[in-house]
C-alpha positions in Angstrom: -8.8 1.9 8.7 -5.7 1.0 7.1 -5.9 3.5 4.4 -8.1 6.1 6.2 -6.0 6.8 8.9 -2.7 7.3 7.1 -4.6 9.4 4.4 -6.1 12.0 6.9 -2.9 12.4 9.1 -1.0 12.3 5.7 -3.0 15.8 4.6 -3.0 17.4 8.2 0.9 16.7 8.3 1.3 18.1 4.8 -1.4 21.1 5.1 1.1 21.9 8.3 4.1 22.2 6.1 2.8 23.9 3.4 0.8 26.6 5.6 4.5 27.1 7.6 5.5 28.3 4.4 3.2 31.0 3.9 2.3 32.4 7.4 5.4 30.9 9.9 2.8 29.6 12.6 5.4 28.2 15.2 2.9 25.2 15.7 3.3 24.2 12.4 6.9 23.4 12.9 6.1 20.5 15.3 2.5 19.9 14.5 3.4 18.7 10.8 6.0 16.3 11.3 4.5 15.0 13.9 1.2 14.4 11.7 3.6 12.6 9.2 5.1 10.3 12.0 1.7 9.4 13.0 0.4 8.7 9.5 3.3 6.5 9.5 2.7 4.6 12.7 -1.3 4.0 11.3 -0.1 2.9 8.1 2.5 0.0 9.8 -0.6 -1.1 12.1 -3.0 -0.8 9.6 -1.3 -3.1 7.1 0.0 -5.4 9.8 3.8 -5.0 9.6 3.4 -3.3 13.7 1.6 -4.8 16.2 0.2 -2.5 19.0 -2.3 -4.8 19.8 -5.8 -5.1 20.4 -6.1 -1.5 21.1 -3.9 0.1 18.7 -6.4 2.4 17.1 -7.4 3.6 20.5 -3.5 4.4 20.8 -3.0 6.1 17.8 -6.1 8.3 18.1 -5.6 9.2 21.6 -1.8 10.0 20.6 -2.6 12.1 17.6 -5.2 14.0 19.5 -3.7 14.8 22.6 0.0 15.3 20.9 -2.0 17.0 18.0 -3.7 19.5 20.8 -0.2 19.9 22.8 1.6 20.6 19.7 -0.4 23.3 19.1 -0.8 25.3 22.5 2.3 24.4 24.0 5.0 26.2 21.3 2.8 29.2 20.8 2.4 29.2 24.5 6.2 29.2 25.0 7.8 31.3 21.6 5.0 32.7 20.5 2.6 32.3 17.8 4.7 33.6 14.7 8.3 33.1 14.1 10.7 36.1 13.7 12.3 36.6 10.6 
């Protein structure tokens, strides 16, 4: 889990960035860093240098999917799904 879980959010967070390059998706401005903060978060309680106890993985999955599903609708919902250039 320690090096699964920072990998995967890792190449979402990433995929985000680089995709808001090339189309401008509003949810990619707040779905990608937020991917990155999460591989982050994994990575400290993966390798023991966080404690978030016994049910830390439960906390970081049900985190990165809800946020992960919120980050996506709610932007789009509220700007709109592209940004204006």
């Amino acid at each position: 889990m320690a090096f699964v879980w920072p990998l995967f959010l890792t190449w979402m967070g990433t995929a985000c960035l680089l995709n808001l390059r090339r189309c401008g998706r509003i949810h990619c401005y707040t779905s990608g860093p937020f991917f990155l903060i999460m591989a982050i978060i994994s990575a400290l309680h993966g390798f023991e240098l966080v404690d978030l106890g016994p049910s830390g993985w439960s906390w970081i999955s049900t985190i990165t999917i809800v946020g992960g599903i919120a980050l996506t609708w709610v932007p789009e919902l509220a700007l709109g799904r592209y940004r204006s250039t």
